[in-house]
C-alpha positions in Angstrom: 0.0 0.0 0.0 1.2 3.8 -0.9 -0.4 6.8 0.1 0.2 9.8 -2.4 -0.1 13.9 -1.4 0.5 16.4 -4.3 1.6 19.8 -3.6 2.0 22.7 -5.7 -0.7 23.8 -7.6 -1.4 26.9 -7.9 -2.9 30.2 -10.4 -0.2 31.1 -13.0 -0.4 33.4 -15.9 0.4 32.0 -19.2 3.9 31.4 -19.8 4.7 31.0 -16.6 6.5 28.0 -14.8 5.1 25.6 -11.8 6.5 22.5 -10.0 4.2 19.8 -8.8 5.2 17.8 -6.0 3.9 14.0 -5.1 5.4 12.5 -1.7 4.5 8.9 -1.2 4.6 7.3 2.1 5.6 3.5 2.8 9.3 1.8 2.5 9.4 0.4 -1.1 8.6 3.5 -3.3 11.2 3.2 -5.8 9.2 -0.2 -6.8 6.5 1.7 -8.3 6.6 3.2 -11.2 5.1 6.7 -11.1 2.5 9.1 -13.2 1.4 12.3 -13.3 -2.5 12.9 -15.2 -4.4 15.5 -15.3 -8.3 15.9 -15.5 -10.4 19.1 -16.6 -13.9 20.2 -16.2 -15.9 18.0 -18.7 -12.9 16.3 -19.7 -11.9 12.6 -19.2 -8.8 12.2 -17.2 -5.5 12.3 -19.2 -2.0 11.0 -19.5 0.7 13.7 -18.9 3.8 12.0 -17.7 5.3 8.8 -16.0 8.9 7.9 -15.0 10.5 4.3 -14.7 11.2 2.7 -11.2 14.7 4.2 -10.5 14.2 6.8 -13.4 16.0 5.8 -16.6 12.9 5.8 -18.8 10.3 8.7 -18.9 7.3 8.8 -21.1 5.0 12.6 -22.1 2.0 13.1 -23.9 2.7 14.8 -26.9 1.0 18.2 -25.9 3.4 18.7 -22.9 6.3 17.4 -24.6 9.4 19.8 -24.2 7.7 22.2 -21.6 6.9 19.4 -18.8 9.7 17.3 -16.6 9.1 14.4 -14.6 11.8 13.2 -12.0 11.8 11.5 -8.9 14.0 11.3 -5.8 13.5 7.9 -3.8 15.8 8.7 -1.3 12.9 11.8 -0.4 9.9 8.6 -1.8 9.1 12.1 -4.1 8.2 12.8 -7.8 7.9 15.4 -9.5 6.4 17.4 -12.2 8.4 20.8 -13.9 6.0 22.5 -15.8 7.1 25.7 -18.0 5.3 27.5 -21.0 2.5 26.8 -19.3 -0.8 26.9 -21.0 -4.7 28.2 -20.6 -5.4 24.6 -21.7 -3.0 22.9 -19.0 -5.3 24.1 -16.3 -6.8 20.8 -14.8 -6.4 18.8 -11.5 -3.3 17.3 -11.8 -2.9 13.4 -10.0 0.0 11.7 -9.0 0.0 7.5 -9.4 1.8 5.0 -8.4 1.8 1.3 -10.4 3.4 -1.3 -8.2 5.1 -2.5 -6.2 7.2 -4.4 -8.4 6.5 -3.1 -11.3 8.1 -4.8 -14.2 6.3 -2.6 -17.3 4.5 -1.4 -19.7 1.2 0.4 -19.7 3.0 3.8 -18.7 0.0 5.9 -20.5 -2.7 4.0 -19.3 -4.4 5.7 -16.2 -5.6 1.6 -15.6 -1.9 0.6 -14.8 -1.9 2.6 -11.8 -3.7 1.1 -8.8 -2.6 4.3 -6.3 -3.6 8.3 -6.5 -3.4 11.1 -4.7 -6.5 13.4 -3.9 -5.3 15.9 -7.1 -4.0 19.5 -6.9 -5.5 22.1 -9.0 -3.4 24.0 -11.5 -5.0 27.0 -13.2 -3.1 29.2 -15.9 -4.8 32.6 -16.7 -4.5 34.0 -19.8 
């Protein structure tokens, strides 16, 4: 079992630059792998990033591609999201996930894969 709290959300005007936070509790977090989504009003809940169990790999949806950075630090059991050039149309709830433990693959993009989630942190850009 994990237990995930974002952090971070907040209103930013367009172009501006934000960084989400997710801290997981529980002793085997680097076993999961972890992803970011994001849902809008109206608006099915959607991919935005994942990272690998110890980081090697990331995956982005094409529409944050180059502006958003997902990392994670599991000495702190932390992920994160770096957002910049943000967007009127990246305001949404962002949610952290966590797939796991063990993970062993595959699925990254698939909201599905993950069997954790935090409660969500709002992110609103103004234009």
């Amino acid at each position: 079992q994990v237990q995930l709290v974002e952090s971070g959300g907040r209103l930013v005007q367009t172009g501006g630059s934000l960084r989400l936070s997710c801290v997981a509790s529980g002793r085997i977090f680097m076993t999961y792998a972890m992803g970011w989504f994001r849902q809008s009003p109206g608006k099915a809940r959607e991919f935005v990033a994942a990272i690998s169990r110890i980081g090697v790999s990331t995956y982005y949806a094409d529409s944050v591609k180059g502006r958003f950075t997902i990392s994670r630090d599991n000495a702190k059991n932390a992920v994160y999201l770096q957002m910049k050039s943000l967007k009127p149309e990246d305001t949404a709830v962002y949610y952290c996930a966590a797939a796991g433990p063990y993970f062993t693959g595959g699925g990254y993009f698939e909201s599905s894969t993950y069997g954790y989630w935090g409660q969500g942190t709002q992110v609103t850009v103004s234009s």
